[in-house]
C-alpha positions as CSV (number, residue, x, y, z in Angstrom):
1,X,56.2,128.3,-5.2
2,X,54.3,125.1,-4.6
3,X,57.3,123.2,-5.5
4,X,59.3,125.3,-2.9
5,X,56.9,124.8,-0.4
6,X,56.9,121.5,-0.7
7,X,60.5,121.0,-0.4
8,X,60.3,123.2,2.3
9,X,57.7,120.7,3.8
10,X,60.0,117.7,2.5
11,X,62.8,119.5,4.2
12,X,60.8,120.6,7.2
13,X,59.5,117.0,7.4
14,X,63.0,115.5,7.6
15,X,64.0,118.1,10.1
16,X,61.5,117.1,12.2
17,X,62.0,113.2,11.5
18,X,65.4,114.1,12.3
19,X,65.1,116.4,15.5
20,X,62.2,113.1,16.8
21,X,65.4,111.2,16.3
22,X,67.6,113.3,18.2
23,X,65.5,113.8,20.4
24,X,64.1,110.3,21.1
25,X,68.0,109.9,21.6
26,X,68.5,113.0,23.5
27,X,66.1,111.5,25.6
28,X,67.3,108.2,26.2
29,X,71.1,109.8,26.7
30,X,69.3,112.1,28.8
31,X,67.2,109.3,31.1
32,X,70.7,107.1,31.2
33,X,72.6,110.6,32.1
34,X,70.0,111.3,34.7
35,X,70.0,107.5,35.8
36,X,73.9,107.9,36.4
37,X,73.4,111.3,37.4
38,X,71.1,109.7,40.9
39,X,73.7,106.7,40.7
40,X,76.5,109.4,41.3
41,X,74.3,111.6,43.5
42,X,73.3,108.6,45.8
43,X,77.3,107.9,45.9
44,X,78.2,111.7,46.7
45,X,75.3,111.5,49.7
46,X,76.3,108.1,50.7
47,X,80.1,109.9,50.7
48,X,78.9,113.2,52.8
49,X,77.5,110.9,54.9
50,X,80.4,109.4,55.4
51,X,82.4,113.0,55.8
52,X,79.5,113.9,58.2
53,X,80.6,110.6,60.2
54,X,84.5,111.8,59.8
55,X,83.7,115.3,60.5
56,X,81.9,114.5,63.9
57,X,84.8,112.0,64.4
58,X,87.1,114.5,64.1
59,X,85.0,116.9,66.1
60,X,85.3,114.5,68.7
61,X,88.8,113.6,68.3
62,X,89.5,117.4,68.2
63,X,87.4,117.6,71.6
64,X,89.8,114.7,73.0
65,X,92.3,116.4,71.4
66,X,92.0,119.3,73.2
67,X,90.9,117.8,76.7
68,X,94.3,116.2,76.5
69,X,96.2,119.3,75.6
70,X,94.7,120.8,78.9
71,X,95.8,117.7,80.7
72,X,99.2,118.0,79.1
73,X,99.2,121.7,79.2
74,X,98.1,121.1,83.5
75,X,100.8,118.2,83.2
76,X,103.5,120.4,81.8
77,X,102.8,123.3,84.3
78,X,103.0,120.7,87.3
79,X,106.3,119.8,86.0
80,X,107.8,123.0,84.8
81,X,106.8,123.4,89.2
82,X,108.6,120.3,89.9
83,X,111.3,121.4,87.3
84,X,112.1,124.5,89.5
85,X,111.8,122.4,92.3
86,X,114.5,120.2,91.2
87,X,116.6,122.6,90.4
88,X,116.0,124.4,93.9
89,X,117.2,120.9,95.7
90,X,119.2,120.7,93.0
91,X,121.1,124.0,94.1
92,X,120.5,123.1,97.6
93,X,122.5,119.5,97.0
94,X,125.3,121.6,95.3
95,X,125.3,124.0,98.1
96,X,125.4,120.8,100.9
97,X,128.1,118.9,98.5
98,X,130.0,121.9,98.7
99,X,129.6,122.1,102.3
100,X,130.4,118.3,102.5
101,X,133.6,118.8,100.6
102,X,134.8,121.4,103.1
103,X,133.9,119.2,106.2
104,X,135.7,116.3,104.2
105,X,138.5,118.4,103.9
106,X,138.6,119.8,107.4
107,X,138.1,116.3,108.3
108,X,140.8,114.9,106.3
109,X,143.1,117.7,107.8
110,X,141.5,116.3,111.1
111,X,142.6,112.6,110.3
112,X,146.2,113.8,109.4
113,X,146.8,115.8,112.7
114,X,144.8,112.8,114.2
115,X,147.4,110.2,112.7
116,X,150.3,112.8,113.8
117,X,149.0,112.7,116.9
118,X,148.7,109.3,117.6
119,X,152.3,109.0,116.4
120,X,152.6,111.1,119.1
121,X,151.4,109.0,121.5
122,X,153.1,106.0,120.4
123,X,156.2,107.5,120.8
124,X,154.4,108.7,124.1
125,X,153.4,105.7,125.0
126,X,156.9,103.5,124.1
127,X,158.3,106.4,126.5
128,X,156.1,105.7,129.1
129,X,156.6,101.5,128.7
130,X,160.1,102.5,129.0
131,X,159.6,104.7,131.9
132,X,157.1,101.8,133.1
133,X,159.6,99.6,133.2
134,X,162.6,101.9,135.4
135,X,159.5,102.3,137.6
136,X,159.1,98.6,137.9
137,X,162.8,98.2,138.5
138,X,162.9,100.8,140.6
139,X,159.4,99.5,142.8
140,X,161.2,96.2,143.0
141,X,164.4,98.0,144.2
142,X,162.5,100.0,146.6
143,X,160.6,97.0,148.0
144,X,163.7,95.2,148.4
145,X,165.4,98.6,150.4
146,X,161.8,98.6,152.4
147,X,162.5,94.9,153.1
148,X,165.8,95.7,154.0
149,X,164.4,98.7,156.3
150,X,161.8,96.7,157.5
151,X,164.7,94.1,158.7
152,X,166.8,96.9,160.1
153,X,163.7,98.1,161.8
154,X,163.2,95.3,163.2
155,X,166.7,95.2,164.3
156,X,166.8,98.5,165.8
157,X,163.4,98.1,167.6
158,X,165.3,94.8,168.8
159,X,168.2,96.7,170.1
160,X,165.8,99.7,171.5
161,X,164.3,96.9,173.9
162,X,167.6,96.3,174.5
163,X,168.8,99.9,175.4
164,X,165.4,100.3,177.4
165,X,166.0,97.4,179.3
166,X,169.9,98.9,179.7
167,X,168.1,102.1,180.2
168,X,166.1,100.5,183.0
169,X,168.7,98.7,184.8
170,X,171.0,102.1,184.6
171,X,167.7,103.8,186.2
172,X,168.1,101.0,188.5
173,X,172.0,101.4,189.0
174,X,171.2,105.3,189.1
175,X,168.7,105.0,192.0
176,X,170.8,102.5,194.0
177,X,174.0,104.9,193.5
178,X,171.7,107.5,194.7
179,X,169.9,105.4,197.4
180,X,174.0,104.6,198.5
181,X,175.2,108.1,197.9
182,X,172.9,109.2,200.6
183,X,173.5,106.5,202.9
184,X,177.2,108.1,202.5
185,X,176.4,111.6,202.7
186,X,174.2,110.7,205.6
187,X,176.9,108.3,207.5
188,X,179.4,111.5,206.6
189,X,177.0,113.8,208.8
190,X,177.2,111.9,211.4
């Protein structure tokens, strides 16, 4: 038994030997795993302080983010109004190009009768140069007959002095036959 207890002991002691081994190594594994343990833990703080610096970044960014898509929402409604607005004068343009095609028409139609009609009036007016022209000849034919007239005017108001003084002298002729036709009828009383 004392044998046994003594390899017990032996065994025990070498245990124990062993186990202050282990765990004198345990415990320097243990201080270097704690060591890079804080090494690693001072990293992963160091790193969520950085993800709190991103994350309130980002907070802001998603604050800007959304301030803008207000502004571009407010932006996209103004022009979705000026869109409809567009197409309003849009329709309004087609409507007064429309219209515009139908007064260029009507005024082409216009133009044509226009160009007709101032054929028209060429021929018109070659008529009337024409007729202008017999009227000239026949003005200058008619001032030469009124020259002529006026000549024979003159010539008849020449020979009416003339009859008037014949006129007068018959008068005179009349009275002295008259003034000697009572003498007679007078001297034939007696």
């Amino acid at each position: 038994v004392s044998s046994t207890l003594w390899r017990v002991s032996s065994t025990l002691s070498r245990v124990s030997s062993t186990l202050s081994r282990v765990s004198s190594t345990l415990s320097r594994e243990l201080v270097t795993l704690y060591r890079e343990l804080v090494a690693l833990y001072r990293e992963l703080v160091a790193l969520y302080r950085e993800l709190v610096a991103l994350y309130r970044e980002l907070v802001t960014l998603y604050r800007e983010l959304v301030a803008l898509y207000r502004e571009l929402a407010a932006l996209y409604g103004e022009l979705v109004a000026l869109y409809r607005e567009l197409v309003a004068l849009y329709r309004e343009l087609v409507a007064l190009y429309r219209e515009l095609v139908t007064l260029y028409r009507e005024l082409v139609a216009l133009y044509r009768e226009l160009v007709a009609l101032y054929g028209e009036l060429v021929t018109l007016y070659r008529e009337l140069v024409t007729l202008y022209r017999d009227l000239v000849a026949l003005y200058r034919e008619l001032v030469a007959l009124y020259r002529e007239l006026v000549a024979l005017y003159r010539e008849l108001v020449a020979l009416y002095r003339e009859l008037v003084a014949l006129y007068r002298e018959l008068v005179t002729l009349y009275r002295e036959l008259a003034a000697l036709y009572l003498e007679l009828v007078t001297l034939d009383e007696k």
